[in-house]
DRENDO-1510 file (C-alpha; in Angstrom, 1 decimal, always signed):
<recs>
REC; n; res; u; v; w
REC; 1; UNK; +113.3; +63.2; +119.8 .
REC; 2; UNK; +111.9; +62.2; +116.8 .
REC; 3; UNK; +109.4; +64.0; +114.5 .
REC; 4; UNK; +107.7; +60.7; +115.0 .
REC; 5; UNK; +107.5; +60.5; +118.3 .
REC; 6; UNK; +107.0; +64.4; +118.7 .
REC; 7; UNK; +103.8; +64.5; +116.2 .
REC; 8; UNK; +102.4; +60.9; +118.8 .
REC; 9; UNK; +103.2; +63.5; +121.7 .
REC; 10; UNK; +101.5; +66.8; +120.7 .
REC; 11; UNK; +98.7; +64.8; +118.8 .
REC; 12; UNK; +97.3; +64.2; +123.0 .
REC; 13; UNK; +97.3; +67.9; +123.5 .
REC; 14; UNK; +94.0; +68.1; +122.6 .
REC; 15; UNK; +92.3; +68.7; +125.8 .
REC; 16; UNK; +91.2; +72.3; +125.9 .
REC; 17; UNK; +91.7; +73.2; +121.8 .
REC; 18; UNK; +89.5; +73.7; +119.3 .
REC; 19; UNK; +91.9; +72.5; +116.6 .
REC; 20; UNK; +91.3; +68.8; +115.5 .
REC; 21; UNK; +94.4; +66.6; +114.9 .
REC; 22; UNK; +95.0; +64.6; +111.6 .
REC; 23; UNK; +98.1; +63.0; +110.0 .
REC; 24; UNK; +99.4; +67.2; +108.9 .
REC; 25; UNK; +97.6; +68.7; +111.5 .
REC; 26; UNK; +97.7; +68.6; +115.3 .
REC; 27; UNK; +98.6; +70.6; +118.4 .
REC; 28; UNK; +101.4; +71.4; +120.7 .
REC; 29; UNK; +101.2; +69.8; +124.5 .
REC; 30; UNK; +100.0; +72.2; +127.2 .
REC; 31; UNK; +103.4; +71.9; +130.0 .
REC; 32; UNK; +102.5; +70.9; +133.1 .
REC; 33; UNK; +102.4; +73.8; +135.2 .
REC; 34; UNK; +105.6; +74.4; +137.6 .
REC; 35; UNK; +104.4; +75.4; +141.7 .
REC; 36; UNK; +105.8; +78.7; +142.3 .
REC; 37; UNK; +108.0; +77.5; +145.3 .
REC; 38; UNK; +109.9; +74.9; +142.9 .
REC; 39; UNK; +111.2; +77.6; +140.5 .
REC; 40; UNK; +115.2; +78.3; +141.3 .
REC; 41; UNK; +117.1; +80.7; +139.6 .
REC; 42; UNK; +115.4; +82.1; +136.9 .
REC; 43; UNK; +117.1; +83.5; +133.5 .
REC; 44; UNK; +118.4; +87.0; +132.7 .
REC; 45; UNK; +117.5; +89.3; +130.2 .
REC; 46; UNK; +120.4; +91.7; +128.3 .
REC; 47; UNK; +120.0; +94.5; +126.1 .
REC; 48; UNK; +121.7; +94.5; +123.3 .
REC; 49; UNK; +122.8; +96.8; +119.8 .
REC; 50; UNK; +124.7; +96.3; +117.0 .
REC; 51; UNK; +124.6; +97.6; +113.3 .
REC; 52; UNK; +122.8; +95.9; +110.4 .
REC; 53; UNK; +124.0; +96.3; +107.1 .
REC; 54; UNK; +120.7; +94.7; +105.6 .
REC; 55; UNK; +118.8; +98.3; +107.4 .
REC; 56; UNK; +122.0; +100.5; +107.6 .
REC; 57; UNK; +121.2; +101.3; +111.1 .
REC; 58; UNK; +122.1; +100.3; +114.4 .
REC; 59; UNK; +119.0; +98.0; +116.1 .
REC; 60; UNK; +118.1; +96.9; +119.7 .
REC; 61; UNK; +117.7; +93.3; +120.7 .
REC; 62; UNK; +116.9; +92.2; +124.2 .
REC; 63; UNK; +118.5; +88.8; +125.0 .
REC; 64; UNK; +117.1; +85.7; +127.5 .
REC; 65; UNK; +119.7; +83.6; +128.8 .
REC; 66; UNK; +118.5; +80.8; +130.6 .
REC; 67; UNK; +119.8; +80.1; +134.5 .
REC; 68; UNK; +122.4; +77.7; +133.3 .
REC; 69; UNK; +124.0; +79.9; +130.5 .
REC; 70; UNK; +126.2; +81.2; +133.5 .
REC; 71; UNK; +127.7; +78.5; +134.9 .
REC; 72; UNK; +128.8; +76.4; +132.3 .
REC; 73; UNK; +131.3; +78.2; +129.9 .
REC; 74; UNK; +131.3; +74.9; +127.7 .
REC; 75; UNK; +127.5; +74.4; +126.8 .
REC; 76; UNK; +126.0; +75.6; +124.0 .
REC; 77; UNK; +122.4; +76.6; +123.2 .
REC; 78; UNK; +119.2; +76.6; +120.9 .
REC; 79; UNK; +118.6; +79.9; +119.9 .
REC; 80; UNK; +114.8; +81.2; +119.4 .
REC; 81; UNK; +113.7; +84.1; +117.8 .
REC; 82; UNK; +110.6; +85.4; +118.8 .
REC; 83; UNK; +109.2; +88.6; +116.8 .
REC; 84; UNK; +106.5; +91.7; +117.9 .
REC; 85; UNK; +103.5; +92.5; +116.5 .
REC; 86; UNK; +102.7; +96.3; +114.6 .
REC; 87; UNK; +103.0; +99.0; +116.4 .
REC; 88; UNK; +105.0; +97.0; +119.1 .
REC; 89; UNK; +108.7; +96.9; +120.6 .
REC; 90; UNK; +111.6; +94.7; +121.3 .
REC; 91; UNK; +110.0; +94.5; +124.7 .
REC; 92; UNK; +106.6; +93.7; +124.3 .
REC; 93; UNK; +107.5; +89.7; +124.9 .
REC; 94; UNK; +108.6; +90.7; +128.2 .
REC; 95; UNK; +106.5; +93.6; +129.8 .
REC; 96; UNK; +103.7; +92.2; +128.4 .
REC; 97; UNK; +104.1; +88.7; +127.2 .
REC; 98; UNK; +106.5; +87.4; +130.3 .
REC; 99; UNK; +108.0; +85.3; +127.6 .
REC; 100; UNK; +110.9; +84.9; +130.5 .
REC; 101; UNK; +108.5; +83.4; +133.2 .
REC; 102; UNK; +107.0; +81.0; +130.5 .
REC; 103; UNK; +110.5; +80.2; +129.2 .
REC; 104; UNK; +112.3; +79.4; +133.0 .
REC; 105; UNK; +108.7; +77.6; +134.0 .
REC; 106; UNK; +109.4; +75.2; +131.1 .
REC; 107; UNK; +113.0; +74.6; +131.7 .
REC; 108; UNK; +111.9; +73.5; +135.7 .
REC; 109; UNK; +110.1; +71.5; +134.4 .
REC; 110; UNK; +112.2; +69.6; +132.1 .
REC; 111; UNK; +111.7; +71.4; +128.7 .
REC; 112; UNK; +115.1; +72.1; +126.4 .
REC; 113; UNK; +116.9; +75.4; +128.0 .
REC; 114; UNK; +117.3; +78.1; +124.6 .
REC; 115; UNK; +118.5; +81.3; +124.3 .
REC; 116; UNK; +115.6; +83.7; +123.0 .
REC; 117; UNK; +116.0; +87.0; +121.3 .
REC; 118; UNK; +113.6; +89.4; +120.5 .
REC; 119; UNK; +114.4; +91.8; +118.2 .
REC; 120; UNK; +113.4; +95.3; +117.3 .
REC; 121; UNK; +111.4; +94.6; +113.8 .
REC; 122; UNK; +109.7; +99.0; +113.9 .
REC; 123; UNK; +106.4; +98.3; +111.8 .
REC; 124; UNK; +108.4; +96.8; +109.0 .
REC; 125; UNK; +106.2; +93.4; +108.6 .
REC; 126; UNK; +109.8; +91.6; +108.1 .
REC; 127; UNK; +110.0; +91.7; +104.6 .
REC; 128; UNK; +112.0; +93.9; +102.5 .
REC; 129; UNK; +109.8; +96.7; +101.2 .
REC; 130; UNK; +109.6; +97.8; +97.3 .
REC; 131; UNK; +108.5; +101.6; +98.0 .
REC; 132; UNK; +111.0; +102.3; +101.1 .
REC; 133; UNK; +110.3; +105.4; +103.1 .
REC; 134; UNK; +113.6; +107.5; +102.6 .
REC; 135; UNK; +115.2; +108.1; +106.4 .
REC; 136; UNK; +114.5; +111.7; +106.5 .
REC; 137; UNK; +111.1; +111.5; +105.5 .
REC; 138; UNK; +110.7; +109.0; +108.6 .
REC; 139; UNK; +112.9; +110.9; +110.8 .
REC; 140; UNK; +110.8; +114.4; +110.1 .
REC; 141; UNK; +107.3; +112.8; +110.5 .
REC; 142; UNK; +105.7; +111.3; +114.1 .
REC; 143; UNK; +106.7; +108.6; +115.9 .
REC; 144; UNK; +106.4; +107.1; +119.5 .
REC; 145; UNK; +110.0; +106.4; +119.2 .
REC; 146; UNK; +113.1; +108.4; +118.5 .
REC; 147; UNK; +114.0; +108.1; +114.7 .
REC; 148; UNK; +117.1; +106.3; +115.6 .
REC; 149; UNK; +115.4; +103.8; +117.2 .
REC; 150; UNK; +112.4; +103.4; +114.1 .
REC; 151; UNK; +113.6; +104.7; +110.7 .
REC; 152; UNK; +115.8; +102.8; +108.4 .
REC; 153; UNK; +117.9; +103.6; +105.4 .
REC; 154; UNK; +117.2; +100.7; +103.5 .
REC; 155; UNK; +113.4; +98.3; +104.7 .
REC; 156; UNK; +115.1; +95.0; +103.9 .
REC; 157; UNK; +113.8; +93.3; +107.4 .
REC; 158; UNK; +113.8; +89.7; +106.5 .
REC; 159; UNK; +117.2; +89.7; +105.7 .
REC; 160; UNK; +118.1; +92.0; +108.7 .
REC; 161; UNK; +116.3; +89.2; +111.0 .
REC; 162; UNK; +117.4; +86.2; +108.7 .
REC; 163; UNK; +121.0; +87.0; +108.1 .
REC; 164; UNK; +122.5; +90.0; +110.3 .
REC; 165; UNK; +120.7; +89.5; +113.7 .
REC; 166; UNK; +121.3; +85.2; +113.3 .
REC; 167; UNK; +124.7; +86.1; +112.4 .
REC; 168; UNK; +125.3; +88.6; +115.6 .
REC; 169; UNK; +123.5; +86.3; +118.1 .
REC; 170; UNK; +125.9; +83.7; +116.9 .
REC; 171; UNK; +128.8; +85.1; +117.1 .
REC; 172; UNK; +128.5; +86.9; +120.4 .
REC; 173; UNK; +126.8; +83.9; +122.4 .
REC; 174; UNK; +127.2; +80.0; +122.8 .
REC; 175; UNK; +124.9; +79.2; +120.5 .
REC; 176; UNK; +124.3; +75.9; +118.5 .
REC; 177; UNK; +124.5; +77.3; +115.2 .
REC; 178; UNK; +122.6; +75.4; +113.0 .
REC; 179; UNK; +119.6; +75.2; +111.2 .
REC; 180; UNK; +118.5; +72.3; +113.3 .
REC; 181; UNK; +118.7; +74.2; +116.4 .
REC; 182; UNK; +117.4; +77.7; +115.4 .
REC; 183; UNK; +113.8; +78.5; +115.2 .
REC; 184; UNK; +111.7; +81.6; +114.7 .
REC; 185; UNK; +108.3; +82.9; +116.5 .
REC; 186; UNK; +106.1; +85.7; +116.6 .
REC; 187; UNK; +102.3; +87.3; +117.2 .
REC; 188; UNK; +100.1; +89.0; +114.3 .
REC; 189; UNK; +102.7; +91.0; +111.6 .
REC; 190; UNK; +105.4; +89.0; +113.9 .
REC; 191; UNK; +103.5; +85.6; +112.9 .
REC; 192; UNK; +103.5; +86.5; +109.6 .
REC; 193; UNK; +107.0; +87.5; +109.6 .
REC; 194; UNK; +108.2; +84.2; +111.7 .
REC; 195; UNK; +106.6; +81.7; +109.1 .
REC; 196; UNK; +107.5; +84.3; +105.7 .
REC; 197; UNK; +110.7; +84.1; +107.1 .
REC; 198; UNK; +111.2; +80.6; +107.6 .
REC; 199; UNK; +109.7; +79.9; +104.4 .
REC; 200; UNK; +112.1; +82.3; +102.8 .
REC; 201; UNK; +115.0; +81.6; +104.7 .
REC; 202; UNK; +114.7; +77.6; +104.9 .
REC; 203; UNK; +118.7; +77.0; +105.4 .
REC; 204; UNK; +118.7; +79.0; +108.4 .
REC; 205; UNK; +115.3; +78.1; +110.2 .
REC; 206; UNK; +114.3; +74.6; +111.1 .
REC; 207; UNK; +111.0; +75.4; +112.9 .
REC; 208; UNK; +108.5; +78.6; +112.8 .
REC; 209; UNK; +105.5; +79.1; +115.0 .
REC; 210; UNK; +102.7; +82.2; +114.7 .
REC; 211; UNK; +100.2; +83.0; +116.8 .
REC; 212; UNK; +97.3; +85.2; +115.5 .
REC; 213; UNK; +99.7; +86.0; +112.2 .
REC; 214; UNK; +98.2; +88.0; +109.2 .
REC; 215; UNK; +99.1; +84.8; +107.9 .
REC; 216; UNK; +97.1; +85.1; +104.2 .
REC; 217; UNK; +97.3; +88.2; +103.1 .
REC; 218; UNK; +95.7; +86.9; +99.7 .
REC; 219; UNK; +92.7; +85.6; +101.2 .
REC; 220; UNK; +89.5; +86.9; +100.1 .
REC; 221; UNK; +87.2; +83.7; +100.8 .
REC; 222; UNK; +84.0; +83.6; +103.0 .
REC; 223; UNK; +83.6; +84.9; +106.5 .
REC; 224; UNK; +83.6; +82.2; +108.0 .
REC; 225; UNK; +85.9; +80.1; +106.4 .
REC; 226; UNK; +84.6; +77.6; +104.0 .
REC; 227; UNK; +86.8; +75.7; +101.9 .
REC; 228; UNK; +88.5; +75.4; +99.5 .
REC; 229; UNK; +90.2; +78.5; +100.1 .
REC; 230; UNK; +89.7; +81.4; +97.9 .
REC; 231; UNK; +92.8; +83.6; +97.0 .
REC; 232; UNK; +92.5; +87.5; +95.2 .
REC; 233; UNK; +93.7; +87.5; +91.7 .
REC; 234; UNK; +94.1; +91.3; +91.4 .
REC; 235; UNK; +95.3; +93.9; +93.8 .
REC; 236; UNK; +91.7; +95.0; +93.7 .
REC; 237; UNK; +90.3; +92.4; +95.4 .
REC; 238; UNK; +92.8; +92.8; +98.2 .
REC; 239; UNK; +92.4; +96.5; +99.2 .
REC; 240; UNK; +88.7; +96.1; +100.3 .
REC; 241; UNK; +90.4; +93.6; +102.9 .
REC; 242; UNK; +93.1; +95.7; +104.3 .
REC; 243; UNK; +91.0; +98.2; +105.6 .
REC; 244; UNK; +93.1; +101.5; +106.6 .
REC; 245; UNK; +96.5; +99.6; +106.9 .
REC; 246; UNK; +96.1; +99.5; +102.8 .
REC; 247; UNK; +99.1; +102.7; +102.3 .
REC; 248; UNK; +101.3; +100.1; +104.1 .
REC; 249; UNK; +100.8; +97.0; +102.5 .
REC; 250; UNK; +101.6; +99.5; +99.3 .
REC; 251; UNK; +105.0; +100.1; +100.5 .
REC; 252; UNK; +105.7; +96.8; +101.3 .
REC; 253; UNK; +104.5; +94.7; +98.2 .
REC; 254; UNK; +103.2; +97.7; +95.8 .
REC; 255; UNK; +100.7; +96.8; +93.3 .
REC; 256; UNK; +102.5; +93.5; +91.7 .
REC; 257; UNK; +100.6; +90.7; +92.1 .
REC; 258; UNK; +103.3; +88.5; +91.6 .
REC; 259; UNK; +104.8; +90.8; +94.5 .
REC; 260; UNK; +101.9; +89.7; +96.4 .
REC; 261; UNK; +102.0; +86.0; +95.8 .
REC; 262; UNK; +105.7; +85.9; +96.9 .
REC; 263; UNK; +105.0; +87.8; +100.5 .
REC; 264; UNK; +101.8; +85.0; +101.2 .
REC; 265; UNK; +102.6; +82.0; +103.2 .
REC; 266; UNK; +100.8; +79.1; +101.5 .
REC; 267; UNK; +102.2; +80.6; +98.2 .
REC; 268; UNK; +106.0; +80.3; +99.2 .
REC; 269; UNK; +105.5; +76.8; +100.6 .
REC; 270; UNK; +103.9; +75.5; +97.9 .
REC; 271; UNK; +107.1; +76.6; +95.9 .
REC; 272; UNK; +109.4; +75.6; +98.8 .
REC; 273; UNK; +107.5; +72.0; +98.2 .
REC; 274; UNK; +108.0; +72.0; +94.4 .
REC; 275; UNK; +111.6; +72.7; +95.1 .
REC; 276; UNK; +111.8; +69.7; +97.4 .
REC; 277; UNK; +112.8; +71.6; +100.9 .
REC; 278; UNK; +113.7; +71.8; +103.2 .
REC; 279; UNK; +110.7; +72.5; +104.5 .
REC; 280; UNK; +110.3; +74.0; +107.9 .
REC; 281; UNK; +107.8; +72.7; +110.5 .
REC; 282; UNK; +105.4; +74.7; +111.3 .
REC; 283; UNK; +103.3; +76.1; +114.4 .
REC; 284; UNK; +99.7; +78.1; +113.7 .
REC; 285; UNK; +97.3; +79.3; +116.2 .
REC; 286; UNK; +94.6; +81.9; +116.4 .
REC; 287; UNK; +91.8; +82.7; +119.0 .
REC; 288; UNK; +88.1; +81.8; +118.1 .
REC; 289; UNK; +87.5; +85.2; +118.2 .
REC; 290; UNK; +90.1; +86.8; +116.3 .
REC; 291; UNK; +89.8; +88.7; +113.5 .
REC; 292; UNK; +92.1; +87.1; +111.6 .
REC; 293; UNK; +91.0; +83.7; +112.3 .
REC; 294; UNK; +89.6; +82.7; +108.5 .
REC; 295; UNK; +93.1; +84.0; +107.1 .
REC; 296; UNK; +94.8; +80.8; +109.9 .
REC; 297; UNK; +92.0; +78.7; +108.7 .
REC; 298; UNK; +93.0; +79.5; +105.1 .
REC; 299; UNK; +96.3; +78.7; +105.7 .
REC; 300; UNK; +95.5; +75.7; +107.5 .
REC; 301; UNK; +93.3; +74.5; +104.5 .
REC; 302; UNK; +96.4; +74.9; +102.0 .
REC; 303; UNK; +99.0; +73.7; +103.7 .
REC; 304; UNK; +96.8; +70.0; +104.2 .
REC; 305; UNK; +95.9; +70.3; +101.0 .
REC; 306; UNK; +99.5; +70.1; +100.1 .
REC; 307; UNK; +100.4; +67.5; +102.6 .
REC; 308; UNK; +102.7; +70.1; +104.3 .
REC; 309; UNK; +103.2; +68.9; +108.4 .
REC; 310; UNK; +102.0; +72.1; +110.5 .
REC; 311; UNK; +100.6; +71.9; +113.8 .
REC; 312; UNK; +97.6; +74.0; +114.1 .
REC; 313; UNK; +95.0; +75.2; +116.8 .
REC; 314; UNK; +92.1; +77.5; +118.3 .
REC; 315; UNK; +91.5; +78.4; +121.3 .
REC; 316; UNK; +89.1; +80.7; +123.3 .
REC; 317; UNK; +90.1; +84.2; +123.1 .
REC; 318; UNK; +90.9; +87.4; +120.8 .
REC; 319; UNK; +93.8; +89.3; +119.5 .
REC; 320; UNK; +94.8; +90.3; +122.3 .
REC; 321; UNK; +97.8; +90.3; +125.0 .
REC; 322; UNK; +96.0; +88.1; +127.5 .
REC; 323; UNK; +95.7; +85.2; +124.6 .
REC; 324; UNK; +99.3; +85.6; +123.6 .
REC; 325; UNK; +100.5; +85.5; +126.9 .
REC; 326; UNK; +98.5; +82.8; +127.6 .
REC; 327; UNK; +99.9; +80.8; +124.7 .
REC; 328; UNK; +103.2; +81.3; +124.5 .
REC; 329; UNK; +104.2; +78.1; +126.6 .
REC; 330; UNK; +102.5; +76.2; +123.5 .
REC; 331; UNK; +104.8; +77.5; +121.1 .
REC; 332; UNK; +108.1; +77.5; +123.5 .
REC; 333; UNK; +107.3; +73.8; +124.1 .
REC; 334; UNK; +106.5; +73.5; +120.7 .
REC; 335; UNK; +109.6; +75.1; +119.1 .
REC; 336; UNK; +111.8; +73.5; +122.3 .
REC; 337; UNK; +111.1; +69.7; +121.0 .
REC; 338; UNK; +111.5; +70.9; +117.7 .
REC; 339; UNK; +115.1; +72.6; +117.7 .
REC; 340; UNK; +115.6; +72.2; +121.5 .
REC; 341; UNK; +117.4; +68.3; +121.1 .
</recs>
């Protein structure tokens, strides 16, 4: 399908979102829903571990294959990543997003079948850190998991997502590895890390969708949004925004503004633009009442201003897992049309 054609078909998705559709700026369709008693055999899941060199650890990964990856030993797949939020797990898109149900709903009803993985990101906002906390430090303080399931050696997690997990998924499954046919999800620090990712890792990621991402961490404009959006210039402008999560965002981008300007979203695609792509599409939503709702509307803002095609959209509800669950079809469908053909 067409980008064409597939911007025409999300731009009547309108019914029930907030969102208004433009030339850069639409919605994904809402599926039609599939009757219980016409869903056959649904997909498995698999749990899977291997080492990454980019965190010098071993990691966990759990594995949807849909109902067809069994029976044909010649097909190959899409491959979807779809990434947790802080203080989550590798299985939060299951047990508590039924990311599986949403995924074998779509393919009965006709939507591209894709392998998705979801990997184990800790609380490492997928980027690589510049004041990494040593292992034993980690291992010796308090954690709900183990430390070999948490602490790292080295907090490089964009290139552990971007490079060794692609890399392992591709070579241990039927997978249609390209760019074309890979694309990258996730909720809150996940939906920042989907579309930093993407943005970062262009050549390996054709498509990106976040839902209720810390998506501008540089945002210090009105509440509500008004634009044009209004972006810190020092690092004191952005603690008073961070609130307690502050010591984190240390470790992870420091006190460099520069630092700063390279971890937020509308800053790397304004750069990927200059440098004339290839520029991945993009999927944004946020509930009306969100917290982070004027950082998605920031985002929004830039990425029209700069002519960038994104897909974008509100809808009732808050940071919570009753609005991501709800969601997640959009952004299957979405990314399925996208990297599903």
């Amino acid at each position: 399908m067409s980008r064409r054609r597939s911007g025409s078909l999300l731009s009547l998705a309108l019914v029930g979102a907030v969102g208004i559709a433009c030339a850069h700026r639409s919605v994904a369709p809402a599926p039609t829903p599939v009757p219980a008693h016409d869903v056959q055999v649904p997909g498995s899941v698999h749990e899977d571990v291997f080492f990454s060199q980019a965190l010098g650890v071993r990691k966990h990964a759990v594995v949807y294959l849909p109902a067809s990856y069994g029976r044909d030993s010649t097909r190959r797949y899409p491959v979807v990543y779809y990434l947790h939020g802080l203080f989550g797990t590798e299985t939060d898109w299951l047990s508590k997003g039924s990311i599986d149900v949403a995924a074998d709903s779509l393919a009965q009803a006709g939507a591209p079948e894709m392998i998705i993985v979801l990997p184990d990101g800790d609380d490492g906002w997928y980027t690589t850190w510049v004041d990494p906390v040593p292992y034993a430090t980690c291992a010796d303080s308090l954690h709900v998991e183990a430390p070999d399931r948490y602490c790292v050696v080295n907090a490089r997690y964009d290139e552990y997502i971007a490079r060794d997990m692609v890399g392992y998924i591709d070579s241990h499954y039927r997978t249609r590895a390209d760019r074309q046919h890979r694309g990258i999800g996730g909720l809150s620090m996940g939906g920042y890390g989907a579309l930093s990712i993407a943005l970062h890792y262009p050549d390996v990621f054709a498509a990106a969708a976040s839902h209720s991402g810390v998506v501008s961490p540089l945002y210090v404009g009105a509440h509500p949004f008004a634009a044009p959006a209004r972006y810190a210039t020092t690092v004191e402008e952005i603690k008073p925004t961070t609130g307690s999560f502050w010591p984190r965002y240390l470790h992870f981008w420091g006190t460099d503004m520069e630092r700063w300007r390279a971890a937020d979203p509308a800053q790397t695609a304004e750069q990927l633009a200059g440098r004339g792509g290839p520029m991945p599409l993009l999927f944004i939503d946020c509930g009306v009442d969100d917290g982070l709702i004027d950082q998605n509307r920031a985002l929004d803002s830039e990425l029209r201003r700069l002519a960038i095609k994104h897909w974008y959209a509100e809808w009732p509800g808050a940071h919570t897992w009753r609005y991501w669950s709800t969601h997640v079809r959009e952004s299957l469908a979405w990314l399925g049309q996208e990297v599903g053909g």
